[in-house]
DONU-63218 format. One record per residue: x, y, z of N, C-alpha, C in turn. Coordinates in steps of 0.1 Angstrom, whole numbers, plus 5000, padded with zeros to 4 digits. Layout:
<sites>
XYZXYZXYZ/...
</sites>
This chain:
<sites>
500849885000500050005000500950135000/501950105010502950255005503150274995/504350154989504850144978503250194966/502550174965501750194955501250384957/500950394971500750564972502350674968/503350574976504450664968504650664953/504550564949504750554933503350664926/502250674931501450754922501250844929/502050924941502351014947503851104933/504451034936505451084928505251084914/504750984904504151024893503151124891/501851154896500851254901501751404902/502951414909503751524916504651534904/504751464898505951514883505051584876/503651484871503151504864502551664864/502251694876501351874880502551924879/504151854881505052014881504952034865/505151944860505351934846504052074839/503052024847501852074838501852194842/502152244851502052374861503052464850/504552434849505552494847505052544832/504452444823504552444809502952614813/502152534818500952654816501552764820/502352794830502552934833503453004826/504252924820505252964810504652994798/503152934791502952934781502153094785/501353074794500353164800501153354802/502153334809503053464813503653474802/504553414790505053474776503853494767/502153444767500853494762501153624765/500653664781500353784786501653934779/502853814781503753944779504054014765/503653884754503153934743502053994739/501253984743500054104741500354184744/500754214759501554304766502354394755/503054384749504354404744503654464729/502854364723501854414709501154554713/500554554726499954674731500554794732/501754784736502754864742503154944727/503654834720504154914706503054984700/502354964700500655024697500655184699/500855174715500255284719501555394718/502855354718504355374718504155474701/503755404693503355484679502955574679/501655564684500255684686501355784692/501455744710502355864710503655954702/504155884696505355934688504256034678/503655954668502856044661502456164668/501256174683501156264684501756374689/503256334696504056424702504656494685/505056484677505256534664504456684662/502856634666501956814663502256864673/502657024671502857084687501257124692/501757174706500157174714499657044720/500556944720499956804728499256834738/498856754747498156774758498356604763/499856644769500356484775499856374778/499356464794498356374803496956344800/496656454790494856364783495256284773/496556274768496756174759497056054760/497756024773498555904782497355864789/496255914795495155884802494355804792/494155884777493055844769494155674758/495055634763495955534756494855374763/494855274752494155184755495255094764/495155064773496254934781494954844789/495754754795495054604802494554724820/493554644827492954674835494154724846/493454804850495054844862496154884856/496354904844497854944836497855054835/499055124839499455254839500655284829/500755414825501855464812502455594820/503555574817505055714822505455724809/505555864805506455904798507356044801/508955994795509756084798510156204786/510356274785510656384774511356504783/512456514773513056684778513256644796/513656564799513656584816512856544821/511356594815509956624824509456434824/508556424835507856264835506956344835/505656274828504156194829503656134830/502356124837501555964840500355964837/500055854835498155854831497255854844/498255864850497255854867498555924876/497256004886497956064897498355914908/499755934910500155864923501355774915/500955744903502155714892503255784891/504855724893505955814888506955714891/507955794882509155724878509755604889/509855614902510255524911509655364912/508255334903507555254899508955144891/509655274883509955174874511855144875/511954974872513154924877514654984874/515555034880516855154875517555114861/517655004865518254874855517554904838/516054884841515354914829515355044821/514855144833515255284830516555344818/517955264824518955294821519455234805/518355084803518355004792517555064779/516355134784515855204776516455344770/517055394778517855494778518655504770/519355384768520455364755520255324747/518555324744518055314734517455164727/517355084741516954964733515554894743/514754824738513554764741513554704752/512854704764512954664779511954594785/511654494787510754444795511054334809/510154374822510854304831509754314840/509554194848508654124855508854174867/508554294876509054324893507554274903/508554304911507054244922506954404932/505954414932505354534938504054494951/504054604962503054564971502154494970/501754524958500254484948500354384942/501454294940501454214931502554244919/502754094916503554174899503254224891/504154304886503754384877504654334860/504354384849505154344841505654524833/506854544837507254674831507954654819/507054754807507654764794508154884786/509254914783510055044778510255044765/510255154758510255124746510955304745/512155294737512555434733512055474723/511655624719511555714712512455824707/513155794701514555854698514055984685/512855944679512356064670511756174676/511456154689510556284693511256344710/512556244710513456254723512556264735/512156094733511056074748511255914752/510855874757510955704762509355674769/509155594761507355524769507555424776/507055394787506855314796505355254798/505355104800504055054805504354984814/502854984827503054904837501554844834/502154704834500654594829500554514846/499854524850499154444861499054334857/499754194862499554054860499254004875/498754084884498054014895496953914896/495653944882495153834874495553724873/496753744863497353584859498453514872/498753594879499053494892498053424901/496953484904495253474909495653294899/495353314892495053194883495953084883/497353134881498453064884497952974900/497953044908497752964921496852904923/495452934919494652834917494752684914/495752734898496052584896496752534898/497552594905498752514913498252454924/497152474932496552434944495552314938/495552314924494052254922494952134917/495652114912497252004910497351924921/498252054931498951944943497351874953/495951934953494951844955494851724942/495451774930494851624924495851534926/497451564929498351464927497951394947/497651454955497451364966495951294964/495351324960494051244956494751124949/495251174937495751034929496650924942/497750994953498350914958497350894969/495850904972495750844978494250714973/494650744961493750634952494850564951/496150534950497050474944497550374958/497050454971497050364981496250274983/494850334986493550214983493650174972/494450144963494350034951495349924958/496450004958497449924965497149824976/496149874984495549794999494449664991/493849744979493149604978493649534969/494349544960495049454947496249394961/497049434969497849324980497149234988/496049294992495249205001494949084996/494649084983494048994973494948904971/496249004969497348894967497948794973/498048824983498448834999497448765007/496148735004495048665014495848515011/495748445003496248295002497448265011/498448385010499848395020499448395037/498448445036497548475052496948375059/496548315047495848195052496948065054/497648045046498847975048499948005060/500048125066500548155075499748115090/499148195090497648075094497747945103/497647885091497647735095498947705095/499647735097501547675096501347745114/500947855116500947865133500247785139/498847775135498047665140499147535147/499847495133500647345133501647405148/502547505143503447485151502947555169/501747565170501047615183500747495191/500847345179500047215182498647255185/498147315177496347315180495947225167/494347235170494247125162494447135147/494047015141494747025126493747105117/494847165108494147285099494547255085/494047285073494247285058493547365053/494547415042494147515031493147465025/492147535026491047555013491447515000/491247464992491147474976490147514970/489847624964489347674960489047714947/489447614939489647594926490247744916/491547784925492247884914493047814907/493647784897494847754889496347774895/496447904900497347914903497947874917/497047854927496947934937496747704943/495847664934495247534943496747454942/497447454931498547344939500047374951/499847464951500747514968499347434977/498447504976497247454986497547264988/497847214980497547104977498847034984/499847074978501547024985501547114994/501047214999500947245013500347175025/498847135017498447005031498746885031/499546835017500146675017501446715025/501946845025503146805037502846805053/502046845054500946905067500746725069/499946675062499446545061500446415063/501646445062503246335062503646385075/503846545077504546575093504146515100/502546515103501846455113501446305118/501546275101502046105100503346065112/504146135103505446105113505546125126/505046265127504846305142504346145151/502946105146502045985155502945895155/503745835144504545755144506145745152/506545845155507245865160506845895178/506145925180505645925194504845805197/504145725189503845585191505345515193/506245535187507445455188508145465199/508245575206508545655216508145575226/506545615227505745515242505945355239/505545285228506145155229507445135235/508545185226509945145232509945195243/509645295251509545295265509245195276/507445155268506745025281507344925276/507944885266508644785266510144795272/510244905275511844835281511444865301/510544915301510044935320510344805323/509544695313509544585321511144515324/511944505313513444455323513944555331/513944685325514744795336513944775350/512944725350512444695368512844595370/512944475368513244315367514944395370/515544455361517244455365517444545373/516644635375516644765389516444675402/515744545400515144465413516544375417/517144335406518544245407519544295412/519544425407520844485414520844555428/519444585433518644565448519144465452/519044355448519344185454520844235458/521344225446523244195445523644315460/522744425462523344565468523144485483/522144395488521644345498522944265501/523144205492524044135494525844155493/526244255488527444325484528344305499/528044245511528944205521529744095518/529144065507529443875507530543855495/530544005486531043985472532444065473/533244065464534544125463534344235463/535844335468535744475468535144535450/536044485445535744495429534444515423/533844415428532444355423531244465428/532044495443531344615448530744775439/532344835432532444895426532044895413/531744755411530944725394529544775403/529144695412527644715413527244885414/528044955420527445085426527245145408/528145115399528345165387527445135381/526545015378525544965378524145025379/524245035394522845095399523245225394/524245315389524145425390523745445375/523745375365523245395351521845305350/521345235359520145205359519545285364/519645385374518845475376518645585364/519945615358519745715346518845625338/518945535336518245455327516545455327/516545445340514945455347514345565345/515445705347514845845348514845885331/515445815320515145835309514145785302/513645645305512445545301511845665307/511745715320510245795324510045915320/511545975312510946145305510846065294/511045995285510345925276509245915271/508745915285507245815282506245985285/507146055296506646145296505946275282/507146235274507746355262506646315251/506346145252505446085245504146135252/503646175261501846215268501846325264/502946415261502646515254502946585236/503446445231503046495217502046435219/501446305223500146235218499246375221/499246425231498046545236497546515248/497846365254496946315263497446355274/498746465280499446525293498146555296/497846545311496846655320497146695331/496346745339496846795350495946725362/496546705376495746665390496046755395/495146825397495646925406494846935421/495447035427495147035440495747205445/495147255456495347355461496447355477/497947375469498947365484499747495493/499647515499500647615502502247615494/502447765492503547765487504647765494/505047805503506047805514506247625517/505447555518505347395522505447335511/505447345500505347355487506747265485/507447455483508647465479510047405492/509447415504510247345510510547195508/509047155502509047025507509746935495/510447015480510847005471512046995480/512347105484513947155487514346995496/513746985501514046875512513846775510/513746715497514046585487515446555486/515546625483517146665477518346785483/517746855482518847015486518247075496/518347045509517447095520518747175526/519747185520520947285529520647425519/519847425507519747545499518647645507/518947785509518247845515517047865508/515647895517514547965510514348085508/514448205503514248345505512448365502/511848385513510248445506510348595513/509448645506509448825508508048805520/508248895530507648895542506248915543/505948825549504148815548503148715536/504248685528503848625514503548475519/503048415514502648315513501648265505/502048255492500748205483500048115482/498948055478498447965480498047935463/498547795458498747735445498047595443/497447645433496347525425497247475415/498047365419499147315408498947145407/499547085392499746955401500946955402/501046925418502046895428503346795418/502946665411504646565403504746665394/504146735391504646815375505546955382/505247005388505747095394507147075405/506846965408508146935420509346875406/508846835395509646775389510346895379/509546955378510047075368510847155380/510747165391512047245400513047185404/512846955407514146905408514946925397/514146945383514946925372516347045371/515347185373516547295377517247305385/517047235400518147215414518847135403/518847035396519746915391520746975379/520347055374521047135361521747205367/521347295382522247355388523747285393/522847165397524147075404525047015395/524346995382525346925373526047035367/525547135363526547215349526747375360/526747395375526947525378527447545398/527447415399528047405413527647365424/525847355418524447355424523947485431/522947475433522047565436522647715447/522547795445522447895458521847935465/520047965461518947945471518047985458/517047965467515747955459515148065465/514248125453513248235460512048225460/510948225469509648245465508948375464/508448485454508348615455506848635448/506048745449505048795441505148835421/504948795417505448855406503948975397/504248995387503049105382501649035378/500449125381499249055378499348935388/499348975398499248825410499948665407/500548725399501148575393502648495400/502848385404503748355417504948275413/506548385416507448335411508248265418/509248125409509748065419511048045412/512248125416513148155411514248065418/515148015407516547915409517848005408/518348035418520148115412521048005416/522148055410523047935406524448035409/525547975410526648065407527848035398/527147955388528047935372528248015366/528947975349529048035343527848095339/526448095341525648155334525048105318/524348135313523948095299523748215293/524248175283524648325268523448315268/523648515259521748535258521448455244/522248415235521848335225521148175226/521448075243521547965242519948025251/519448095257518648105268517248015260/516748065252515347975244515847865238/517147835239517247735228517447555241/517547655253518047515264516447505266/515747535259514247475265513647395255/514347395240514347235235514447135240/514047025232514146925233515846865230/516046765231517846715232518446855232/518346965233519247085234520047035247/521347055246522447075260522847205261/522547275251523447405252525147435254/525647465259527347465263527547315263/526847225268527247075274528147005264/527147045250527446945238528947005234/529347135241530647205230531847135241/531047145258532647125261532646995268/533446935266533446775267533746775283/534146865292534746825305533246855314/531946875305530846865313530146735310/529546755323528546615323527246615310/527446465305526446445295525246425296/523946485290522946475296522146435282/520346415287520046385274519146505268/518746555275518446735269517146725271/516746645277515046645281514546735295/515146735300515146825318514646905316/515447015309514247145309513547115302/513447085286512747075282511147065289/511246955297510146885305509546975314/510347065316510147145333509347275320/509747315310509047375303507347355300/507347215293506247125291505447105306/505747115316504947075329504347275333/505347355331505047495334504147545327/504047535312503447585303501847495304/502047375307500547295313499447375322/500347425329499547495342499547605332/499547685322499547865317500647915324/501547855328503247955332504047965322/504848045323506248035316507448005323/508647975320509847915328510948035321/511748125324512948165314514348195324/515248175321516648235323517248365324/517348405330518448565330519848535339/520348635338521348665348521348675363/521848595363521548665386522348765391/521748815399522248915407523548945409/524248805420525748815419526248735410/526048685398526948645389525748505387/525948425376525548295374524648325365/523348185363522148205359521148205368/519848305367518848275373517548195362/517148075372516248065363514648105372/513348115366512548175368511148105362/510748025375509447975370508148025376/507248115367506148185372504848135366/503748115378502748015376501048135376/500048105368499148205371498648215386/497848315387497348355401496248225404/496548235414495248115418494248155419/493148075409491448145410491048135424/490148265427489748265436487748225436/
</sites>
């Protein structure tokens, strides 16, 4: 729509200078020629009648035919005359005076109180006099500006038809792009499934067409790939519990077996448990592409809450809550304790572990529960990207950190965003990363 108002803005605006310049040019060399035909006219008469003696100047200069408002000076012997009292020589330009003077033909355009004037000289060298005319073109400016005003109204009219053309020939163009934009958010919002219209254009229906057969294959794969997900998952629960239960047995029994054997087993249980905690974000990552994630919820105190997290695991990390606070949260409780071990655990693996936890008010009654750390921090380029899926962020570049499988946050994302929260990263206070999980206000 710009582009189309500037383009017949500026065409429109050439076209009026164009037209303007040529009419007044044609218009003001009209006038000054008549002008000028007039002038030699009456320039004759008087020569002729200054020749009979007995003239009678001023009834003769009075009685000379000129344009409306035009006044005549003539000079002879020294003396000036005018066809009207209040007329005299100071009217007329020094420059021209002096031109005519030496005997040659003078015309020149001045601007006076009144408007321009067009002054024309003409010597008389037979009767030793010089005639002067003043032609009033205050008229043809009048007119001039008219149409110069009546132009720059048509060239903005044109640019602003050349807008509204522009607004509806793009829209037009542009609705199929709209719609397809559309439905590609739809997809990536995961709402439900959407397709292009076909609408029988030529042009227009086969994008429509390879637009929803790829719409149509993603989603394929998508089911299929998250059906493959949850199967290989329940199918491997059952030995990872049968071999989680064995190495229970052998741990029972680890008095009886070699020091060595000892050292296999702890190594053992310690990748069956990774093993166990990956089968279960698994199976988890699968409830939520299928769609089928929900929520149990329940109404807990938040101070009891967040302690009772801390004191799973990291019950030496302090709680900071701001005084008098104590919110009360409609959450479910595994989705939420898991989406905060997951951050105590990211703290502990990749930042030194945790430094304390805060529980604070945040904007619009909404209740934040903030993680500081005192690592290196996460770049502001990695901050949205550690809330992918297999994302590590720094982990994958530097080999002397612990290997993970990039599901943790992810998940702590996926459980936050369940309830209507958001989860994000910044900087902390004294150095590290803060991370930051804020949940809605609890209906009242």
């Amino acid at each position: 729509m710009l582009a189309f108002g500037l383009v017949s803005l500026v065409l429109a605006g050439t076209l009026a200078i164009i037209t303007f310049t040529l009419v007044r040019t044609w218009t003001v060399e009209d006038r000054e020629d008549a002008a000028m035909a007039q002038a030699y006219t009456n320039a004759r008469l008087v020569r002729t009648r200054l020749r009979a003696p007995g003239t009678d100047l001023p009834e003769l200069l009075s009685g000379l035919q000129v344009s409306s408002s035009g006044e005549v000076l003539l000079e002879q012997g020294g003396l000036w005359y005018a066809s009207a009292v209040g007329v005299d020589r100071s009217a007329l330009p020094s420059g021209l005076r002096d031109t005519v003077a030496d005997g040659h033909v003078a015309r020149q355009i001045t601007m006076t109180s009144t408007g321009p004037d067009l002054v024309i000289g003409i010597p008389l060298p037979q009767v030793g006099a010089r005639y002067f005319e003043l032609v009033d073109l205050g008229d043809t400016e009048t007119t001039l500006q008219t149409l110069g005003r009546s132009l720059a109204v048509g060239a903005i009219a044109a640019a602003l038809i050349g807008a509204l053309t522009g607004a509806a020939v793009t829209g037009r163009v542009l609705r199929p792009l709209r719609r397809v934009s559309a439905v590609a958010q739809q997809v990536r919002e995961g709402g439900p499934s959407a397709r292009l219209e076909v609408v029988g254009d030529p042009d227009l229906d086969p994008l429509s067409e390879s637009f929803n057969g790829m719409l149509d294959e993603l989603e394929e794969r998508t089911r299929r790939e998250a059906r493959f997900a949850s199967d290989v998952s329940h199918d491997l629960r059952g030995p990872l519990t049968a071999l989680s239960a064995a190495v229970s047995v052998v741990n029972r029994r680890r008095d009886q077996l070699p020091e060595e054997a000892g050292e296999a087993i702890d190594a053992l249980d310690e990748q069956v448990v990774a093993f166990n905690r990956l089968v279960l974000d698994l199976l988890e990552i699968s409830r939520f592409e299928a769609g089928t994630a929900s929520l149990e919820t329940r109404e807990v105190g938040g101070i009891e809450f967040v302690r009772a997290v801390l004191g799973e695991s990291h019950s030496d990390v302090p709680l900071s809550v701001a005084p008098g606070y104590d919110p009360r949260l409609v959450v479910d409780p595994r989705r939420i304790r898991q989406a905060m071990g997951n951050l105590l655990e990211n703290a502990d693996r990749y930042a030194g572990g945790p430094t304390r936890v805060i529980l604070e008010p945040g904007s619009e009654g909404r209740v934040r529960i903030v993680v500081d750390d005192t690592g290196p921090g996460v770049a502001p380029e990695d901050r949205d990207a550690i809330f992918n899926r297999y994302e590590r962020g720094r982990a994958h570049r530097d080999p002397d950190l612990p290997k993970g499988t990039g599901l943790g946050l992810a998940l702590s994302a996926q459980h936050v965003s369940l309830h209507g929260g958001t989860i994000t990263v910044e900087d902390a206070p004294g150095g590290g990363a803060r991370f930051v999980i804020e949940l809605p206000p609890t209906p009242t």
